[in-house]
C-alpha positions as CSV (number, residue, x, y, z in Angstrom):
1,X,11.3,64.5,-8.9
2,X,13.7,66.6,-6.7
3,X,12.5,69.6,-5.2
4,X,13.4,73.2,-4.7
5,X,12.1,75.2,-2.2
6,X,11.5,79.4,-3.3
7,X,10.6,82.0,-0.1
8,X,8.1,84.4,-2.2
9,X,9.2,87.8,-0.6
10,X,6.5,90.3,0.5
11,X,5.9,92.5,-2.8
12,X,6.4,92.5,-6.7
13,X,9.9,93.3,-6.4
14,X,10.4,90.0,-4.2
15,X,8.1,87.6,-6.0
16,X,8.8,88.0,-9.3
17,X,12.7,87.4,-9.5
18,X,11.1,84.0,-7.4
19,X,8.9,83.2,-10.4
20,X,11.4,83.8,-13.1
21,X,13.8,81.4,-11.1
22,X,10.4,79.0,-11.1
23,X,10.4,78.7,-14.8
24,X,13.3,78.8,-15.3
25,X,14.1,75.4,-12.8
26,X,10.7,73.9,-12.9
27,X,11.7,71.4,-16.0
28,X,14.3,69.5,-13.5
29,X,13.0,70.1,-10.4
30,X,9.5,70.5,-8.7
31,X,8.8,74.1,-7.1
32,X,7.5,75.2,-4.0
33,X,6.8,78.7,-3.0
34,X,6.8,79.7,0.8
35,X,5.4,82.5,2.2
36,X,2.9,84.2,3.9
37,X,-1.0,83.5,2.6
38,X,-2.2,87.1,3.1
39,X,-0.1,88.7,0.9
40,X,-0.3,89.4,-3.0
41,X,2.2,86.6,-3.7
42,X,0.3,83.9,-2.9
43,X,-2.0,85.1,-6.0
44,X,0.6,85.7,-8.0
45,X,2.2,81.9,-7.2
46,X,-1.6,80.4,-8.1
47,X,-1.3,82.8,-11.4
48,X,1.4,80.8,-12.8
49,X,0.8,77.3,-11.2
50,X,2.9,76.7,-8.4
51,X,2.3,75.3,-5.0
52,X,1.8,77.7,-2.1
53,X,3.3,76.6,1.3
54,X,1.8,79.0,4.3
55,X,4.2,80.4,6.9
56,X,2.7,83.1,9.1
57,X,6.3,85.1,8.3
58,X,6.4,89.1,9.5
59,X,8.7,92.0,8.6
60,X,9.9,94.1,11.5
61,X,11.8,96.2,10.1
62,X,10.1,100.0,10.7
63,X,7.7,98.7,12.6
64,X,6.5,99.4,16.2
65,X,7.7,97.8,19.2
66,X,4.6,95.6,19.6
67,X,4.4,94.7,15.9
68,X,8.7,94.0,16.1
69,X,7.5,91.6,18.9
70,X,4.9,90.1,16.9
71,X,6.9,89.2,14.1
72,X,9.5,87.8,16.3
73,X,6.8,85.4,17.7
74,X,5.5,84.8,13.5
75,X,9.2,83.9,12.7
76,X,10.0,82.0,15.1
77,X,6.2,79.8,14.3
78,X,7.7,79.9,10.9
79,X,11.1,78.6,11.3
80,X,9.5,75.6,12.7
81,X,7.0,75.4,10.0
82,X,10.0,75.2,7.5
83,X,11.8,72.5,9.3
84,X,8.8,70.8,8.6
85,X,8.8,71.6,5.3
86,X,12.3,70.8,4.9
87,X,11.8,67.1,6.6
88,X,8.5,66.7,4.3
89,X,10.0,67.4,0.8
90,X,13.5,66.8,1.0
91,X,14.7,70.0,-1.0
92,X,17.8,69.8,-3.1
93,X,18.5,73.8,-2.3
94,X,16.2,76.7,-1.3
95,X,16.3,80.4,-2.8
96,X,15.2,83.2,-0.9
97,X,14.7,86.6,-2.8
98,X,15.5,89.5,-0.3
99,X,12.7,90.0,1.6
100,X,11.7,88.8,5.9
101,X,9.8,85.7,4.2
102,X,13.3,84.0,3.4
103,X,15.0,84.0,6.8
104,X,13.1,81.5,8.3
105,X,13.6,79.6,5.2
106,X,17.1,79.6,4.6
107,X,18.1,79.7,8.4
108,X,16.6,76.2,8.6
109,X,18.2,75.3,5.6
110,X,21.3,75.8,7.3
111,X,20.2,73.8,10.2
112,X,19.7,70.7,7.7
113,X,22.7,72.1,6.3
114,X,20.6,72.3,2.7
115,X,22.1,74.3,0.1
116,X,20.7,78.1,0.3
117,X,21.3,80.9,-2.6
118,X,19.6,84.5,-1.9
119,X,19.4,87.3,-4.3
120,X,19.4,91.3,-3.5
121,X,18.0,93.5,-6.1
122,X,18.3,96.8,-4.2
123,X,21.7,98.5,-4.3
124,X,21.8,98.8,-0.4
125,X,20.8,94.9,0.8
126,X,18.0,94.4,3.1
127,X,18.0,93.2,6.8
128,X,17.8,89.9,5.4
129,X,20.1,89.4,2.9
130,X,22.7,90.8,5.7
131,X,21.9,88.6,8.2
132,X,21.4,85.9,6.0
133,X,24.7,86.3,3.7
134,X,26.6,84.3,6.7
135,X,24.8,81.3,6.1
136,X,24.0,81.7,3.0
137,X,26.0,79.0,0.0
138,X,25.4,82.2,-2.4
139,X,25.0,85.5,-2.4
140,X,23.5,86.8,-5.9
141,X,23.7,91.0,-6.0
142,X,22.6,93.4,-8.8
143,X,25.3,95.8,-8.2
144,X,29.0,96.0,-7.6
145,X,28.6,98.4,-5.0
146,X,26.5,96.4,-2.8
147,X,29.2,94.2,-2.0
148,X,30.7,96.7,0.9
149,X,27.8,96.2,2.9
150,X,27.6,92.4,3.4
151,X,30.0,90.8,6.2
152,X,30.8,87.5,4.2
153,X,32.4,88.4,1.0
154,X,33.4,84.6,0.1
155,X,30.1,83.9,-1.4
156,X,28.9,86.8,-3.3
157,X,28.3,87.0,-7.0
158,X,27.5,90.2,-9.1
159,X,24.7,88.8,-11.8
160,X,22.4,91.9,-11.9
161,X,18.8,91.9,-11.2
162,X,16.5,88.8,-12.6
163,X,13.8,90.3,-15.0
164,X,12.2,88.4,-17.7
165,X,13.3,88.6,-21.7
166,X,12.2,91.4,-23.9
167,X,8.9,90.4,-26.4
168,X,10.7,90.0,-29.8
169,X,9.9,93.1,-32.6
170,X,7.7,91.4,-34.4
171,X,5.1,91.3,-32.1
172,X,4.8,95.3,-31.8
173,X,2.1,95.9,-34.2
174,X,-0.2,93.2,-32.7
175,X,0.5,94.2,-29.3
176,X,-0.7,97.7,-30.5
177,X,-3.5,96.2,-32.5
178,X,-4.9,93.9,-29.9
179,X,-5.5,97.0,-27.5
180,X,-6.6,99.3,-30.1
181,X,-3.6,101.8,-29.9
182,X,-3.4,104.0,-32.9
183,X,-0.3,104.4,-34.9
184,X,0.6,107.4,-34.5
185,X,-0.2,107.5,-31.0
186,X,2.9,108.2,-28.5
187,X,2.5,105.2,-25.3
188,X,2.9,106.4,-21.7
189,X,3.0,103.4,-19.2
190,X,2.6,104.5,-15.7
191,X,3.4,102.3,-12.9
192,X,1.5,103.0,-9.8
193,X,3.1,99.7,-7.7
194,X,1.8,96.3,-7.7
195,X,0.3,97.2,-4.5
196,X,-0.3,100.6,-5.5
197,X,1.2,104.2,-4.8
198,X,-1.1,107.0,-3.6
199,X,1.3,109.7,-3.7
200,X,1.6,108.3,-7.9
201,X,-2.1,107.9,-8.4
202,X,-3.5,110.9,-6.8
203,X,-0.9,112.9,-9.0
204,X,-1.9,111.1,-12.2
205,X,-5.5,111.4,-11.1
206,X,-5.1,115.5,-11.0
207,X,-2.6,115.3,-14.3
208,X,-5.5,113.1,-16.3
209,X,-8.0,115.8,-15.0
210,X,-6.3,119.1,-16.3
211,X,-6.1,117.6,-19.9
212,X,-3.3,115.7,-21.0
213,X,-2.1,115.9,-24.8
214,X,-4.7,113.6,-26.9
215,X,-1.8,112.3,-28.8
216,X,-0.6,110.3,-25.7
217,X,-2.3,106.7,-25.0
218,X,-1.5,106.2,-21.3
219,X,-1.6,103.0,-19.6
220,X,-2.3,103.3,-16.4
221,X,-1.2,100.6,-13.5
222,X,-3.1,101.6,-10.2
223,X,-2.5,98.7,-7.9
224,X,-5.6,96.4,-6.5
225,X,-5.5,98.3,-3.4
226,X,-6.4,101.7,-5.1
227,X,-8.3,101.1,-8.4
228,X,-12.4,101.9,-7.4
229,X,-10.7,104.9,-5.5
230,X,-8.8,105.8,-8.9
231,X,-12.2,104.9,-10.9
232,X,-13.9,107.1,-9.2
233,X,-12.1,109.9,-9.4
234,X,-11.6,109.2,-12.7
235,X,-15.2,108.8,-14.2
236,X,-16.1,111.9,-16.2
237,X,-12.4,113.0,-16.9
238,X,-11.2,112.3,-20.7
239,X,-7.9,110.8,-22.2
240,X,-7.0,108.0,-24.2
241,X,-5.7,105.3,-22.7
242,X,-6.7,102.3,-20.0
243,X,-6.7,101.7,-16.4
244,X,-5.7,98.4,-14.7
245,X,-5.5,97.1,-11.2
246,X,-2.5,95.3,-11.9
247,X,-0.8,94.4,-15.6
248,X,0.7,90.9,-16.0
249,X,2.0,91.2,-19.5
250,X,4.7,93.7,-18.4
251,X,7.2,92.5,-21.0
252,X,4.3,93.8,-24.2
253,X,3.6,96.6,-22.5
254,X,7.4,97.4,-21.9
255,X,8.1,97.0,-25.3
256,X,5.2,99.0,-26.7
257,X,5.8,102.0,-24.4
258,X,8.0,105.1,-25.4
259,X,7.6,106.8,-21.9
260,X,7.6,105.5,-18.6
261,X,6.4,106.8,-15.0
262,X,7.6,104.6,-12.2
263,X,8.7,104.2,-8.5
264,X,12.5,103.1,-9.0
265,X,12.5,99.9,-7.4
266,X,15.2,97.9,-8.5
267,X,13.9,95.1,-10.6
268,X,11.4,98.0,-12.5
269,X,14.6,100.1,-13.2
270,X,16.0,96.7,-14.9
271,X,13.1,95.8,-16.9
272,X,13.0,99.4,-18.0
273,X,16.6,98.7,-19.1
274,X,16.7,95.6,-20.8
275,X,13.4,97.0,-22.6
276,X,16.2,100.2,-23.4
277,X,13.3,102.7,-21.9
278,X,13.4,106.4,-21.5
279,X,11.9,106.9,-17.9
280,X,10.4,109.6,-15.2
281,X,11.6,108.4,-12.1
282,X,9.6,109.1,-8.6
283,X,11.6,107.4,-5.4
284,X,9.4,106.2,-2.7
285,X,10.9,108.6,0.1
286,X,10.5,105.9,2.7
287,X,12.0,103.1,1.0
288,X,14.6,101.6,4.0
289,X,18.0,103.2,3.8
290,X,16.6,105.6,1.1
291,X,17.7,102.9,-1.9
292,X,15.2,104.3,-4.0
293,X,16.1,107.3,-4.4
294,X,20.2,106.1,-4.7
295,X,18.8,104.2,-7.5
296,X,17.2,106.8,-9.3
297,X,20.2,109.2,-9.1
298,X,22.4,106.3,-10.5
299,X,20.0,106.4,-13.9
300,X,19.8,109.9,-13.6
301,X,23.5,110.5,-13.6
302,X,24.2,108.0,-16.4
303,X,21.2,109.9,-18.6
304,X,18.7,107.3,-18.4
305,X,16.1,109.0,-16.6
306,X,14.4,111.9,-14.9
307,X,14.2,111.9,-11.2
308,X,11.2,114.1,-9.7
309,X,11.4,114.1,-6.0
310,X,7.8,113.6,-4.2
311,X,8.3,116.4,-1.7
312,X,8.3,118.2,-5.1
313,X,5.7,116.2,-7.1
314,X,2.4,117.7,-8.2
315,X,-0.3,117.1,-11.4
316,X,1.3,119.8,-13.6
317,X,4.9,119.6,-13.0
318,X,3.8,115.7,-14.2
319,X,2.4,117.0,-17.4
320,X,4.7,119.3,-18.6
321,X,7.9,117.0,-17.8
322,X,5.8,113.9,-19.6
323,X,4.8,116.2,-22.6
324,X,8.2,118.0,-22.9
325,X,10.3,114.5,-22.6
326,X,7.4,112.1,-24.8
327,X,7.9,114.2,-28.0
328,X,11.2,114.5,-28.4
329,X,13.2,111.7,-30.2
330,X,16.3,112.3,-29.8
331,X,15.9,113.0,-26.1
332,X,14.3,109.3,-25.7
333,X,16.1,107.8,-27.9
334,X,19.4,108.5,-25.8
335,X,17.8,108.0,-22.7
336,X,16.5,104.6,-23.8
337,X,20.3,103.7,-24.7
338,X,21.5,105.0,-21.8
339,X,19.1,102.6,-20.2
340,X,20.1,99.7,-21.9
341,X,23.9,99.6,-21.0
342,X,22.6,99.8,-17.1
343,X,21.4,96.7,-16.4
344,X,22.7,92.0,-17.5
345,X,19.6,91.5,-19.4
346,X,21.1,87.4,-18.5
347,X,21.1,87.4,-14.9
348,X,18.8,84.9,-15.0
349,X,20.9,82.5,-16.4
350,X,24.0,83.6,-15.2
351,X,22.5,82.5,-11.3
352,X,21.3,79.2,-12.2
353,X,24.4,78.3,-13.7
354,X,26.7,79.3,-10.7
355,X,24.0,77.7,-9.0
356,X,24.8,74.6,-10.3
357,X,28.4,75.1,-10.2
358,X,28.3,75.5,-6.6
359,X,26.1,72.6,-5.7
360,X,29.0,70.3,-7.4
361,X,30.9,71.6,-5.1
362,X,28.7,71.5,-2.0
Protein backbone atom coordinates (compact mmCIF):
# COMPACT_ATOMS: atom_id res chain seq x y z
CA UNK A 1 0.00 0.00 0.00
CA UNK A 2 1.22 3.56 -0.73
CA UNK A 3 2.06 5.71 2.04
CA UNK A 4 1.43 9.14 3.33
CA UNK A 5 3.43 10.76 5.65
CA UNK A 6 1.42 13.35 8.50
CA UNK A 7 3.83 15.85 10.77
CA UNK A 8 1.54 15.72 14.12
CA UNK A 9 2.06 19.41 15.24
CA UNK A 10 2.82 20.19 18.91
CA UNK A 11 -0.82 20.67 20.55
CA UNK A 12 -4.63 19.73 19.93
CA UNK A 13 -5.03 22.37 17.61
CA UNK A 14 -2.17 20.78 15.39
CA UNK A 15 -2.87 17.10 15.80
CA UNK A 16 -6.22 16.74 15.38
CA UNK A 17 -6.80 18.38 11.85
CA UNK A 18 -3.69 15.47 11.23
CA UNK A 19 -5.97 12.75 12.56
CA UNK A 20 -9.12 13.78 10.65
CA UNK A 21 -6.88 13.89 7.43
CA UNK A 22 -5.82 10.08 8.82
CA UNK A 23 -9.21 8.79 8.63
CA UNK A 24 -10.17 10.31 6.20
CA UNK A 25 -6.97 8.82 3.75
CA UNK A 26 -6.18 5.76 5.70
CA UNK A 27 -8.59 3.41 3.28
CA UNK A 28 -6.09 4.20 0.17
CA UNK A 29 -3.14 4.77 1.70
CA UNK A 30 -1.09 3.73 4.86
CA UNK A 31 -0.42 6.67 7.55
CA UNK A 32 2.42 7.72 9.34
CA UNK A 33 2.54 10.28 11.94
CA UNK A 34 5.89 12.29 12.64
CA UNK A 35 6.65 14.07 15.51
CA UNK A 36 8.18 14.56 18.55
CA UNK A 37 7.73 11.46 21.25
CA UNK A 38 7.45 13.70 24.37
CA UNK A 39 4.60 15.44 23.42
CA UNK A 40 0.65 14.73 23.86
CA UNK A 41 0.37 13.73 20.18
CA UNK A 42 2.16 10.81 20.31
CA UNK A 43 -0.81 9.56 22.68
CA UNK A 44 -3.22 10.84 20.90
CA UNK A 45 -1.70 9.00 17.44
CA UNK A 46 -1.61 5.48 19.63
CA UNK A 47 -5.43 6.49 20.62
CA UNK A 48 -6.57 6.03 17.19
CA UNK A 49 -4.01 3.41 15.80
CA UNK A 50 -1.52 5.00 13.81
CA UNK A 51 2.15 4.57 13.58
CA UNK A 52 4.41 7.09 15.55
CA UNK A 53 7.71 8.03 13.82
CA UNK A 54 10.08 10.00 16.46
CA UNK A 55 11.91 13.17 15.38
CA UNK A 56 13.46 15.12 18.23
CA UNK A 57 11.65 18.44 16.43
CA UNK A 58 11.72 21.90 18.68
CA UNK A 59 9.81 25.21 18.38
CA UNK A 60 11.81 28.41 18.66
CA UNK A 61 9.70 30.62 18.30
CA UNK A 62 9.46 32.78 21.85
CA UNK A 63 11.95 31.08 23.12
CA UNK A 64 15.36 32.05 24.67
CA UNK A 65 18.43 32.36 22.86
CA UNK A 66 19.91 29.07 24.19
CA UNK A 67 16.64 27.10 23.75
CA UNK A 68 16.36 28.97 19.78
CA UNK A 69 19.83 27.29 19.51
CA UNK A 70 18.72 24.13 20.72
CA UNK A 71 16.05 23.70 18.50
CA UNK A 72 18.14 24.69 15.66
CA UNK A 73 20.50 21.73 16.48
CA UNK A 74 16.81 19.31 17.08
CA UNK A 75 15.79 20.43 13.50
CA UNK A 76 18.49 20.07 11.83
CA UNK A 77 18.86 16.04 13.66
CA UNK A 78 15.29 15.92 12.44
CA UNK A 79 15.57 16.92 8.87
CA UNK A 80 18.00 14.07 8.53
CA UNK A 81 15.81 11.76 10.39
CA UNK A 82 13.01 12.51 7.74
CA UNK A 83 15.19 11.93 4.81
CA UNK A 84 15.37 8.72 6.24
CA UNK A 85 12.01 8.35 6.55
CA UNK A 86 11.37 9.57 3.18
CA UNK A 87 14.10 6.97 1.60
CA UNK A 88 12.49 4.08 4.01
CA UNK A 89 8.72 4.40 3.01
CA UNK A 90 8.50 5.99 -0.19
CA UNK A 91 5.63 8.46 0.61
CA UNK A 92 3.23 9.41 -2.20
CA UNK A 93 2.88 13.19 -0.36
CA UNK A 94 3.32 14.42 3.15
CA UNK A 95 0.92 16.96 5.14
CA UNK A 96 2.15 19.08 7.63
CA UNK A 97 -0.52 20.84 9.96
CA UNK A 98 0.99 24.39 11.02
CA UNK A 99 3.09 23.76 13.73
CA UNK A 100 7.59 23.58 13.96
CA UNK A 101 7.13 19.60 13.71
CA UNK A 102 6.26 19.97 9.85
CA UNK A 103 9.32 21.93 8.60
CA UNK A 104 11.71 19.38 8.80
CA UNK A 105 9.15 17.23 7.18
CA UNK A 106 8.05 19.04 4.26
CA UNK A 107 11.57 20.76 3.65
CA UNK A 108 12.91 17.22 2.92
CA UNK A 109 10.00 16.56 0.93
CA UNK A 110 11.04 19.15 -1.22
CA UNK A 111 14.48 17.86 -1.32
CA UNK A 112 13.02 14.36 -2.81
CA UNK A 113 10.88 16.74 -4.49
CA UNK A 114 7.67 14.63 -2.81
CA UNK A 115 4.50 16.27 -2.97
CA UNK A 116 3.89 18.55 0.31
CA UNK A 117 0.30 20.10 1.30
CA UNK A 118 0.22 22.23 4.75
CA UNK A 119 -2.79 23.59 6.42
CA UNK A 120 -3.05 26.90 8.73
CA UNK A 121 -6.00 27.09 11.02
CA UNK A 122 -5.10 30.37 12.74
CA UNK A 123 -6.09 33.51 10.91
CA UNK A 124 -2.49 35.05 11.17
CA UNK A 125 -0.21 31.81 9.81
CA UNK A 126 2.54 30.58 11.89
CA UNK A 127 6.45 30.75 11.32
CA UNK A 128 6.01 27.64 9.53
CA UNK A 129 3.40 27.80 7.30
CA UNK A 130 5.29 31.14 6.08
CA UNK A 131 8.44 29.69 5.54
CA UNK A 132 7.16 26.65 4.36
CA UNK A 133 4.37 28.10 1.82
CA UNK A 134 7.46 28.52 -0.76
CA UNK A 135 8.01 24.99 -1.00
CA UNK A 136 5.00 23.97 -0.28
CA UNK A 137 2.61 22.02 -3.54
CA UNK A 138 -0.50 23.47 -1.35
CA UNK A 139 -1.28 25.87 0.90
CA UNK A 140 -4.72 24.98 2.70
CA UNK A 141 -6.01 28.36 4.92
CA UNK A 142 -9.18 28.78 7.08
CA UNK A 143 -9.65 32.27 6.32
CA UNK A 144 -9.63 34.66 3.43
CA UNK A 145 -7.77 37.10 5.19
CA UNK A 146 -4.81 35.02 5.83
CA UNK A 147 -3.85 35.04 2.39
CA UNK A 148 -1.90 38.68 2.70
CA UNK A 149 0.55 37.27 4.83
CA UNK A 150 1.98 34.39 2.87
CA UNK A 151 4.82 35.31 0.09
CA UNK A 152 3.65 32.58 -2.55
CA UNK A 153 0.13 33.18 -3.44
CA UNK A 154 0.17 30.52 -6.47
CA UNK A 155 -0.62 27.69 -4.22
CA UNK A 156 -3.04 28.73 -1.66
CA UNK A 157 -6.51 27.41 -1.16
CA UNK A 158 -9.30 28.86 1.26
CA UNK A 159 -11.08 25.48 2.66
CA UNK A 160 -11.67 26.50 6.35
CA UNK A 161 -10.54 24.78 9.26
CA UNK A 162 -10.64 20.66 9.35
CA UNK A 163 -13.00 19.60 12.39
CA UNK A 164 -14.79 16.43 12.53
CA UNK A 165 -18.82 16.06 11.57
CA UNK A 166 -21.50 16.90 14.02
CA UNK A 167 -23.14 13.54 16.01
CA UNK A 168 -26.56 13.26 14.23
CA UNK A 169 -29.94 14.40 16.54
CA UNK A 170 -30.92 11.32 17.26
CA UNK A 171 -28.30 10.53 19.44
CA UNK A 172 -29.10 13.53 21.95
CA UNK A 173 -31.08 11.76 24.44
CA UNK A 174 -28.68 8.82 24.91
CA UNK A 175 -25.78 11.03 25.05
CA UNK A 176 -27.64 12.79 27.91
CA UNK A 177 -28.77 9.43 29.30
CA UNK A 178 -25.53 7.62 29.28
CA UNK A 179 -23.90 10.46 31.58
CA UNK A 180 -26.88 10.85 33.65
CA UNK A 181 -27.75 14.53 32.63
CA UNK A 182 -31.26 15.41 33.65
CA UNK A 183 -33.71 16.86 31.26
CA UNK A 184 -34.26 19.84 32.22
CA UNK A 185 -30.80 20.45 33.06
CA UNK A 186 -29.10 23.43 31.02
CA UNK A 187 -25.20 21.84 29.78
CA UNK A 188 -22.08 24.15 30.29
CA UNK A 189 -18.94 22.59 28.49
CA UNK A 190 -15.87 24.26 29.56
CA UNK A 191 -12.66 23.82 27.79
CA UNK A 192 -9.69 24.32 29.88
CA UNK A 193 -6.97 23.22 26.79
CA UNK A 194 -5.89 19.83 25.92
CA UNK A 195 -2.90 20.66 27.73
CA UNK A 196 -4.64 22.71 30.20
CA UNK A 197 -5.22 26.56 30.96
CA UNK A 198 -4.48 27.82 34.53
CA UNK A 199 -5.60 31.18 34.06
CA UNK A 200 -9.25 28.99 32.86
CA UNK A 201 -9.13 26.55 35.70
CA UNK A 202 -8.19 28.59 38.57
CA UNK A 203 -11.16 30.85 37.52
CA UNK A 204 -13.58 28.00 37.23
CA UNK A 205 -12.18 26.58 40.36
CA UNK A 206 -13.18 29.99 42.34
CA UNK A 207 -16.66 30.21 40.02
CA UNK A 208 -17.59 26.37 41.12
CA UNK A 209 -16.67 27.47 44.79
CA UNK A 210 -19.07 30.49 45.21
CA UNK A 211 -22.07 28.40 44.06
CA UNK A 212 -23.00 28.16 40.64
CA UNK A 213 -26.91 27.82 39.64
CA UNK A 214 -27.95 23.98 40.34
CA UNK A 215 -29.77 24.02 37.15
CA UNK A 216 -26.44 24.00 35.21
CA UNK A 217 -24.59 20.56 34.55
CA UNK A 218 -21.02 21.67 33.70
CA UNK A 219 -18.56 19.62 32.09
CA UNK A 220 -15.45 20.43 32.98
CA UNK A 221 -12.20 19.83 30.60
CA UNK A 222 -9.01 20.57 32.86
CA UNK A 223 -6.16 19.28 30.77
CA UNK A 224 -3.74 16.25 32.08
CA UNK A 225 -1.32 18.68 33.23
CA UNK A 226 -3.69 20.34 35.76
CA UNK A 227 -6.44 17.78 36.86
CA UNK A 228 -5.11 16.45 40.70
CA UNK A 229 -4.36 20.29 41.15
CA UNK A 230 -8.11 21.01 39.99
CA UNK A 231 -9.28 17.83 42.17
CA UNK A 232 -7.98 19.17 44.95
CA UNK A 233 -9.16 22.23 45.00
CA UNK A 234 -12.23 21.01 44.03
CA UNK A 235 -12.98 18.24 46.72
CA UNK A 236 -15.65 19.59 49.17
CA UNK A 237 -17.09 22.27 46.75
CA UNK A 238 -20.70 21.29 45.21
CA UNK A 239 -22.19 21.50 41.56
CA UNK A 240 -23.52 19.15 39.24
CA UNK A 241 -21.51 18.26 36.60
CA UNK A 242 -18.06 16.14 35.88
CA UNK A 243 -14.45 16.75 35.64
CA UNK A 244 -12.13 15.26 33.06
CA UNK A 245 -8.41 15.48 32.21
CA UNK A 246 -9.09 15.44 28.66
CA UNK A 247 -12.57 14.55 26.64
CA UNK A 248 -12.22 12.55 23.43
CA UNK A 249 -15.84 12.39 22.42
CA UNK A 250 -15.79 16.19 21.66
CA UNK A 251 -18.35 15.90 18.81
CA UNK A 252 -21.35 14.29 21.83
CA UNK A 253 -20.36 16.66 24.12
CA UNK A 254 -20.51 19.58 21.45
CA UNK A 255 -23.77 18.64 20.47
CA UNK A 256 -25.23 18.16 23.99
CA UNK A 257 -23.90 21.49 25.23
CA UNK A 258 -25.98 24.77 25.18
CA UNK A 259 -23.13 27.00 26.58
CA UNK A 260 -19.58 26.92 25.92
CA UNK A 261 -16.38 28.39 27.86
CA UNK A 262 -13.26 28.16 25.70
CA UNK A 263 -9.76 29.57 24.74
CA UNK A 264 -10.52 30.69 20.90
CA UNK A 265 -8.13 28.65 19.10
CA UNK A 266 -9.00 28.22 15.73
CA UNK A 267 -10.14 24.72 15.16
CA UNK A 268 -12.29 25.02 18.82
CA UNK A 269 -14.05 28.25 17.34
CA UNK A 270 -14.86 25.83 14.15
CA UNK A 271 -16.21 22.92 16.02
CA UNK A 272 -18.16 25.40 18.06
CA UNK A 273 -19.52 26.50 14.69
CA UNK A 274 -20.32 23.60 12.81
CA UNK A 275 -21.96 22.33 16.22
CA UNK A 276 -23.98 26.10 15.69
CA UNK A 277 -22.76 26.90 19.56
CA UNK A 278 -23.43 30.00 21.58
CA UNK A 279 -19.94 30.56 23.27
CA UNK A 280 -17.80 32.70 26.07
CA UNK A 281 -14.74 33.35 24.59
CA UNK A 282 -11.32 33.82 26.68
CA UNK A 283 -8.06 34.58 24.19
CA UNK A 284 -4.87 33.23 25.45
CA UNK A 285 -3.06 36.75 25.72
CA UNK A 286 0.20 35.23 24.61
CA UNK A 287 -0.89 33.37 21.67
CA UNK A 288 1.99 34.48 18.82
CA UNK A 289 0.94 37.62 16.92
CA UNK A 290 -2.11 37.89 19.29
CA UNK A 291 -4.40 35.54 16.82
CA UNK A 292 -6.47 34.59 19.57
CA UNK A 293 -7.73 37.30 20.53
CA UNK A 294 -8.28 38.50 16.45
CA UNK A 295 -10.30 35.46 16.43
CA UNK A 296 -12.44 36.10 19.15
CA UNK A 297 -13.26 39.62 18.02
CA UNK A 298 -14.20 38.14 14.58
CA UNK A 299 -17.10 35.93 16.42
CA UNK A 300 -17.72 38.57 18.59
CA UNK A 301 -18.40 41.06 15.93
CA UNK A 302 -20.50 38.74 13.86
CA UNK A 303 -22.65 37.88 17.30
CA UNK A 304 -21.47 34.53 17.90
CA UNK A 305 -19.80 34.98 21.00
CA UNK A 306 -18.76 36.72 24.14
CA UNK A 307 -15.18 37.77 24.45
CA UNK A 308 -13.87 38.34 28.24
CA UNK A 309 -10.44 39.48 28.17
CA UNK A 310 -8.09 37.65 30.93
CA UNK A 311 -6.48 40.87 32.20
CA UNK A 312 -10.24 41.28 33.14
CA UNK A 313 -11.20 37.64 34.04
CA UNK A 314 -12.18 36.70 37.58
CA UNK A 315 -14.67 33.72 39.31
CA UNK A 316 -17.77 36.09 39.46
CA UNK A 317 -17.62 38.17 36.41
CA UNK A 318 -17.60 34.12 35.01
CA UNK A 319 -20.77 33.33 36.83
CA UNK A 320 -22.86 36.04 36.20
CA UNK A 321 -21.94 36.32 32.32
CA UNK A 322 -22.49 32.17 32.19
CA UNK A 323 -25.90 32.54 34.23
CA UNK A 324 -27.07 35.72 32.38
CA UNK A 325 -26.19 34.25 28.75
CA UNK A 326 -27.25 30.09 29.65
CA UNK A 327 -30.90 31.10 30.33
CA UNK A 328 -31.87 33.00 27.76
CA UNK A 329 -33.07 31.37 24.44
CA UNK A 330 -33.32 33.66 22.22
CA UNK A 331 -29.95 35.10 23.11
CA UNK A 332 -28.37 31.50 22.37
CA UNK A 333 -30.29 30.60 19.98
CA UNK A 334 -28.88 33.62 17.75
CA UNK A 335 -25.59 33.29 18.87
CA UNK A 336 -25.53 29.61 18.01
CA UNK A 337 -26.71 30.68 14.28
CA UNK A 338 -24.45 33.29 14.13
CA UNK A 339 -21.99 30.57 14.79
CA UNK A 340 -22.96 28.32 12.22
CA UNK A 341 -22.60 30.63 9.09
CA UNK A 342 -18.80 31.21 10.39
CA UNK A 343 -17.16 28.38 9.72
CA UNK A 344 -17.08 25.07 5.95
CA UNK A 345 -18.33 22.40 8.12
CA UNK A 346 -16.63 20.31 4.60
CA UNK A 347 -13.20 21.42 4.67
CA UNK A 348 -12.24 18.17 5.16
CA UNK A 349 -13.28 16.98 2.04
CA UNK A 350 -12.83 19.91 0.18
CA UNK A 351 -8.68 19.47 0.93
CA UNK A 352 -8.48 15.96 -0.02
CA UNK A 353 -10.07 16.49 -3.19
CA UNK A 354 -7.86 19.49 -4.34
CA UNK A 355 -5.37 17.19 -3.01
CA UNK A 356 -5.91 14.85 -5.39
CA UNK A 357 -6.49 17.26 -8.06
CA UNK A 358 -3.11 18.59 -7.70
CA UNK A 359 -1.18 15.39 -7.43
CA UNK A 360 -2.62 14.66 -11.23
CA UNK A 361 -1.05 17.44 -12.03
CA UNK A 362 2.27 17.10 -10.04
Amino acid sequence: MKTVLIASGGTGGHIFPGILLANKLKDNYMILFVGNRSGMEYKIVNRNKFKFLHIPSAGFVGKSLYDKCRAIIMNLISFIACSRYIIKYKPVFVIGTGSFTEIPLVLSAFLFRIPSFITEQDSYPGTATRLLSRVATNVFLSFEESRKYIRNRNNISIVGTLTENKVDKINEHLIRKKMNIEKNKRVLFIIGGSRGAAVINNTVIEMMKSGIDKRIYVIFQTGEINYESVMKKLKNASFNGIIKPFIYNMSEIYFISDLIVSRAGACTLAEISDNNKPSILIPFPYATHNHQMKNAINYQNNGASIVIDEKNLSGIILKNIIENTIFNNKKLSVMGENAGVLHNNNAVNDMIKIIYRRLSYV
